[in-house]
C-alpha positions in Angstrom: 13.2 27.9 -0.6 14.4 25.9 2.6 10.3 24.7 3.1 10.8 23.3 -0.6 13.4 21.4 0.1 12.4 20.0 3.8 8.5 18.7 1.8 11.0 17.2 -1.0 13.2 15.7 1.5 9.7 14.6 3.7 8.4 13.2 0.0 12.0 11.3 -0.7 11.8 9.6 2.4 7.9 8.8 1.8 9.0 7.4 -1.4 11.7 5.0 -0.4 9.8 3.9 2.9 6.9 2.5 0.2 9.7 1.0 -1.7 10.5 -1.1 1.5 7.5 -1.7 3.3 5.3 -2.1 0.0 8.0 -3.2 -2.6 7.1 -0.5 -4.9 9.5 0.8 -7.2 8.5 4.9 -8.5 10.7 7.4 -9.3 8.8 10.3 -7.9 6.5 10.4 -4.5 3.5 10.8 -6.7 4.3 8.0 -8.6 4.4 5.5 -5.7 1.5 7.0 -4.2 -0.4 6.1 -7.2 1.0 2.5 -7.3 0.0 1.7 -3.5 -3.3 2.3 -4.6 -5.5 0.1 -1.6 -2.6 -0.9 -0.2 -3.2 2.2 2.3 -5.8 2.4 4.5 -8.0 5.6 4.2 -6.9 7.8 6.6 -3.0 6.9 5.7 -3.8 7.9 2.0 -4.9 11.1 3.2 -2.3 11.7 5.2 0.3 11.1 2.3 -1.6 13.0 0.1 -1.4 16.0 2.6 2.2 15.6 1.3 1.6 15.3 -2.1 -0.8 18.9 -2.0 1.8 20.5 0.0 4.8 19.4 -2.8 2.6 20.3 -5.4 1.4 24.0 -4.1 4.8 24.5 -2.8 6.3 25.8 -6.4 4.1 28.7 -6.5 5.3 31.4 -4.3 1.8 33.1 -3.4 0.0 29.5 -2.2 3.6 28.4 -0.6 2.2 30.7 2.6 -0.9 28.3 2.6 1.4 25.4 3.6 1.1 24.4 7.2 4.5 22.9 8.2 3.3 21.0 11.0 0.5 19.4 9.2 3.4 18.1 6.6 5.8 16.5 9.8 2.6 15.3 11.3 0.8 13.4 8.0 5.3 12.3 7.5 4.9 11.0 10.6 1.7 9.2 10.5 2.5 7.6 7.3 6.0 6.3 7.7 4.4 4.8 11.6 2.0 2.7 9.4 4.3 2.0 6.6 6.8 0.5 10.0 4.0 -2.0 11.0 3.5 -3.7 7.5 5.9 -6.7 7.3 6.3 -7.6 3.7 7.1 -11.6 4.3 4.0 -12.0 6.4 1.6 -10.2 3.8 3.5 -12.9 1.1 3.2 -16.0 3.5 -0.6 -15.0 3.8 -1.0 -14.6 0.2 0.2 -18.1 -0.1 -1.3 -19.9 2.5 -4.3 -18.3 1.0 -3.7 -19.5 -2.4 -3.3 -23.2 -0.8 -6.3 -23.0 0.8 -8.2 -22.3 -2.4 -6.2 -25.3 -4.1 -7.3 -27.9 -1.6 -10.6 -26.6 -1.3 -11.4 -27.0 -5.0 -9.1 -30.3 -5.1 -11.8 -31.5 -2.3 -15.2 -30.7 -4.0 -13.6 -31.7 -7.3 -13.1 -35.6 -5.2 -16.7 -35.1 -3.6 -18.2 -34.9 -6.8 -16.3 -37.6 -8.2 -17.6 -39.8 -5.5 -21.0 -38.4 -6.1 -20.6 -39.2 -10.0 -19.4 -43.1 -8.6 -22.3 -43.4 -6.5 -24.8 -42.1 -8.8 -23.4 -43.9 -11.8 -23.7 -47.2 -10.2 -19.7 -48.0 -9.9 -20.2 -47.7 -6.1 
């Protein structure tokens, strides 16, 4: 009983670091795993889904035993470091300077080819 609640507690915390770090809103751990989708690298994924096969085993009493504790702190640990380094206003200041580059880019061959429709037409 006391492993079930430390991987819910480990799964809690999981849960509301993604709601800071990634802005995701889930009522259960497996929820917002499914919403950070490639959000996560690989090897972070895996890690939090150690979590998520250790939560779900862990109601059966005969597979509980198959649960490596240490595995669950490490993968908690791994996952909550990476979820530490993401800074949510930098990710949304890229995403707009981004979306500004695609803007003027297309504003600029829309022009070029305007010029090129001048010169060709003969008003140039």
């Amino acid at each position: 009983m006391a492993m079930q609640i430390d991987i819910d507690t480990r799964a809690e915390r999981l849960r509301a670091a993604f709601e800071t770090a990634l802005g995701i809103r889930a009522r259960s751990f497996d929820a917002a795993l499914r919403k950070a989708g490639r959000r996560l690298p690989k090897p972070v994924r895996r890690q939090a889904e150690v979590v998520q096969h250790a939560r779900a085993i862990d109601g059966h009493p005969k597979l509980r035993r198959t649960i490596d504790p240490g595995a669950v702190a490490q993968a908690e640990a791994d996952v909550l470091a990476h979820l530490k380094t993401i800074d949510l206003a930098d990710q949304r200041r890229g995403r707009l300077l981004g979306l500004a580059g695609v803007i003027v880019f297309n504003l600029l061959v829309i022009a070029g080819l305007f010029v090129g429709w001048l010169v060709w037409s003969g008003h140039l």
